[in-house]
N, C-alpha and C positions, 0 to 999 in steps of 0.2 A: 485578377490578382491570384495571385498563387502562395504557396505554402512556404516558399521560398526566396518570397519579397520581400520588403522592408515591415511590411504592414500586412496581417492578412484579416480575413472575415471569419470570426471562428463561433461556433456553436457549441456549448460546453454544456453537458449532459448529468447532473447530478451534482447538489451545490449543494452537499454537506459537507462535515469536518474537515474532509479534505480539499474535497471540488470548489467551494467556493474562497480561500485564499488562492490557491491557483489561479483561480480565474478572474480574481483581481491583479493578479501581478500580471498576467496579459494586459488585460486594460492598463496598468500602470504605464506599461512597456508601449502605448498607443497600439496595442491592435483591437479590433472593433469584434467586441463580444457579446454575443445572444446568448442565453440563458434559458435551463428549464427544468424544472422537480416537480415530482409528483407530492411534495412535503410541501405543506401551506407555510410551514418556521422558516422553511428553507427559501423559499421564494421571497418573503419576509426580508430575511436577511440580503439577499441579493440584490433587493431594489435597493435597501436602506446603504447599502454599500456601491449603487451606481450604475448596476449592470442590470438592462435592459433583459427582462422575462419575457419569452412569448408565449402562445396560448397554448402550444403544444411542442412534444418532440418534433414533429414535422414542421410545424412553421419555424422550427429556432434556423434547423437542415437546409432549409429551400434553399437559401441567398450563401450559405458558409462555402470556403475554399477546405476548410478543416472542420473535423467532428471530433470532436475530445467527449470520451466516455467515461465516467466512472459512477459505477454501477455497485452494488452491495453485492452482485454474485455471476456466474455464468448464463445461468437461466434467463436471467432481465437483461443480459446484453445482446443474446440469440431471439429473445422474445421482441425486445426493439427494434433490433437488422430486420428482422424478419418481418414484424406489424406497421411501420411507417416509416425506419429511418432511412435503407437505401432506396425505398420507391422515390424518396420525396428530396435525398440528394439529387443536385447537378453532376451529372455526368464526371468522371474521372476524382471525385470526391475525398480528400485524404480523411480518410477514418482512423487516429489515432483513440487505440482501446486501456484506457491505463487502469479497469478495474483489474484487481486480482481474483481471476477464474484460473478451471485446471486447465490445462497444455492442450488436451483436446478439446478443449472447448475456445479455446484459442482460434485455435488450426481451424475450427469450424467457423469462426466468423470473417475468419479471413477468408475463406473459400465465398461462403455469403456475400463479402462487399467483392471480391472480382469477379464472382458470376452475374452479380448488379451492375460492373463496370464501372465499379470504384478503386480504391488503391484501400490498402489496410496494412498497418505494424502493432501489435500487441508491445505495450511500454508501462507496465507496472510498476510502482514507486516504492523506494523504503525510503523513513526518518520521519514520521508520523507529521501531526500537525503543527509543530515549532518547522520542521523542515517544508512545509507546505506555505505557510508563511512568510517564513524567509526567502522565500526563492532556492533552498540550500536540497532539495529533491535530489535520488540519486534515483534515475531511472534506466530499467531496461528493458533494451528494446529486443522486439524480434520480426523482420523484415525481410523485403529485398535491399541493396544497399541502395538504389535508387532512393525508395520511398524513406527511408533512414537519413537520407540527405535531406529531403524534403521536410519532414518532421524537427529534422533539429534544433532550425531556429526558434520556435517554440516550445521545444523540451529545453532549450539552454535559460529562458526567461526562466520556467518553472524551477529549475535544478542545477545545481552545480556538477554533477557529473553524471554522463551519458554514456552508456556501452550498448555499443552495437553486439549482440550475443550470438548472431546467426539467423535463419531463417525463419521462419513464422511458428510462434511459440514458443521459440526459447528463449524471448522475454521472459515469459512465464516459469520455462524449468528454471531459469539462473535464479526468480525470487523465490520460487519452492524451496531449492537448496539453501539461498541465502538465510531463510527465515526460521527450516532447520537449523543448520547450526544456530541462530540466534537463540533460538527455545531452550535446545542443551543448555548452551552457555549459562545462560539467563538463571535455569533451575540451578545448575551446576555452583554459578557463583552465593544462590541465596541458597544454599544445604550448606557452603563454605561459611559463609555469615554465623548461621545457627550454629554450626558445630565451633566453631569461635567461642560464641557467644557461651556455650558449656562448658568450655575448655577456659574460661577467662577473659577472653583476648576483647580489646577494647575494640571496638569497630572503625576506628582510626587507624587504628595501630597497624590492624590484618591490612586496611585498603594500603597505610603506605608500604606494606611489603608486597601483596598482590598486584595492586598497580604500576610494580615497577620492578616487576619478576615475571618468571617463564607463564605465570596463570594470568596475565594482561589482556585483558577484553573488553569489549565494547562495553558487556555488560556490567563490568565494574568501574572503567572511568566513566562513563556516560551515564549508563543508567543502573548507577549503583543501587542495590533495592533497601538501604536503610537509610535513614535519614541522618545527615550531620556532613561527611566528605565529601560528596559532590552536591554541592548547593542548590543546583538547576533539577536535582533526579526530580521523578515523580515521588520517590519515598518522604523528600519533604514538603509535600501536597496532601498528603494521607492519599496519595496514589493515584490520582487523578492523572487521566491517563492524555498525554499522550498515546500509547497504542495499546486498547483495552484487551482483557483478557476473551473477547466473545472476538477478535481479529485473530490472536493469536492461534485460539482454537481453529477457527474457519482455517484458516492457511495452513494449521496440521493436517487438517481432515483432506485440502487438495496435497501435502503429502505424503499422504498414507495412501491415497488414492493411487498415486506416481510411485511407490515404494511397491504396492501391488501388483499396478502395469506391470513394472519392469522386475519382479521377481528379487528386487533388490534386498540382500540381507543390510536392514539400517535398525540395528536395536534398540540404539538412543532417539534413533526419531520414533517410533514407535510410543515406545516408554513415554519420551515429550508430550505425542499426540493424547496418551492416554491419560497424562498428568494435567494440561492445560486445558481438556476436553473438562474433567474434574472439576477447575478452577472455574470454569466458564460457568456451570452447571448454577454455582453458588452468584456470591456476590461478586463475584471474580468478574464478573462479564462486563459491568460496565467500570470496573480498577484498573489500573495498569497493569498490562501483566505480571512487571517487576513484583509486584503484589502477591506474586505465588508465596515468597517469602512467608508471610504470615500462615500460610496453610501449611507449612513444609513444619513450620513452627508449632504448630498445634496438632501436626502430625494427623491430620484429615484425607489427607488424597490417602489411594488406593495403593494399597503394596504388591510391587510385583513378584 
């Protein structure tokens, strides 16, 4: 069976927040899925939800046509290729890698599963865990187009939309950039909030002009960071995240890393990195990051 069949044998690598709604909507979707974490909650949760755990990363690999990764960092995806997981794949093995690591750390595991004599695409995901559940995932990939075709049917269960970005890796730079500008945005709209909020303006009042004016962003219809207009935000959770502020950090820190490589003058990602690194420090790490909000409010982060 193949990647590409109606049905495949898939090995799913990390069954937290995100990983294992995923990897429920496979099995929803009847393909036959192995399981494995190194988190006892996490295994936990896996059984209690249906899906067969094996004893290790290598026994999930032996029998899959597919490897779905997601991983908390780079380090643990190069450390797994490298300690059990393409020894113990079947030959020609699709490795799709959807943690978020930086580009070169991509590129190096890709090099890993085809020097193993496996196939490999890096396919990182935005829309946090409401999109992990839903099946509503936007991933991207970075591939040959071959292996991209191969992958799809199984990124189409998990996601509603799939972009093919280019060759190996730039899955990865399109979520770098992508989740830059998110950060902007994000700060950008809760400084607008605050300064509202001293200027008068009721928090209704500002979304229905900003929501439907030239300042219209994700960040304020979706994930507006005060409680009352958008009903769904985390703001009216007390911020329970959806995608916490210790994510948001890590994902500044690979692009500040990629702003470095490449010499690129990015002032607001910089600034972002070094606001949300802040946020992270605090309580912020396990909040939503919309949650900056309240810091921005009590004027705590760092002035540049």
């Amino acid at each position: 069976m193949t990647a590409s069949s109606s049905k495949a044998v898939v090995a799913f690598l990390g069954l937290g927040h995100m990983g294992l709604p995923m990897a429920k909507n496979l099995v929803a979707a009847g393909h036959e899925v192995h399981g494995f974490d190194l988190v006892p909650a996490a295994i936990e949760a896996a059984r209690a939800a249906g899906i067969p755990v094996a004893a290790s990363g290598a026994d999930a690999v032996a029998n899959a046509d597919v490897v779905i990764t997601m991983f908390p960092a780079g380090k643990h995806v190069i450390e797994a290729y490298r300690a059990e997981l393409l020894a113990a794949a079947r030959p020609n093995t699709l490795f799709i890698e959807s943690s978020t690591i930086a580009v070169d750390e991509a590129r190096a595991a890709h090099a890993l599963a085809l020097a193993a004599g496996h196939r490999n695409v890096d396919a990182p995901v935005s829309g946090g865990v409401v999109g992990a559940e839903n099946g509503t995932l936007a991933f991207m990939v970075g591939g040959s187009d071959d292996d991209f075709a191969a992958a799809l049917p199984l990124l189409e269960v998990m996601g509603k939309r799939i972009v093919h970005c280019g060759g190996p890796g730039l899955g990865q730079a399109a979520k770098v950039c992508n989740n830059m500008v998110l950060a902007v945005s994000q700060i950008a709209v809760a400084e607008a909030f605050v300064l509202g909020e001293r200027l008068g303006l009721e928090h209704q009042a500002l979304f229905d002009v900003v929501s439907q004016a030239s300042g219209q962003c994700w960040s304020i219809t979706t994930n507006c960071p005060v409680p009352g207009p958008v009903p769904t935000s985390p703001a009216n959770r007390d911020y329970q995240p959806g995608f916490a502020g210790a994510l948001m950090a890590k994902d500044l820190g690979l692009a500040l890393q990629a702003i470095e490589q490449t010499s690129t003058d990015a002032r607001m990602g910089r600034l972002a990195q070094e606001l949300y690194a802040a946020f992270a420090a605090g309580d912020g790490a396990t909040r939503d990051f919309s949650g900056i909000i309240t810091d921005i409010r009590d004027g705590v982060l760092p002035r540049p």
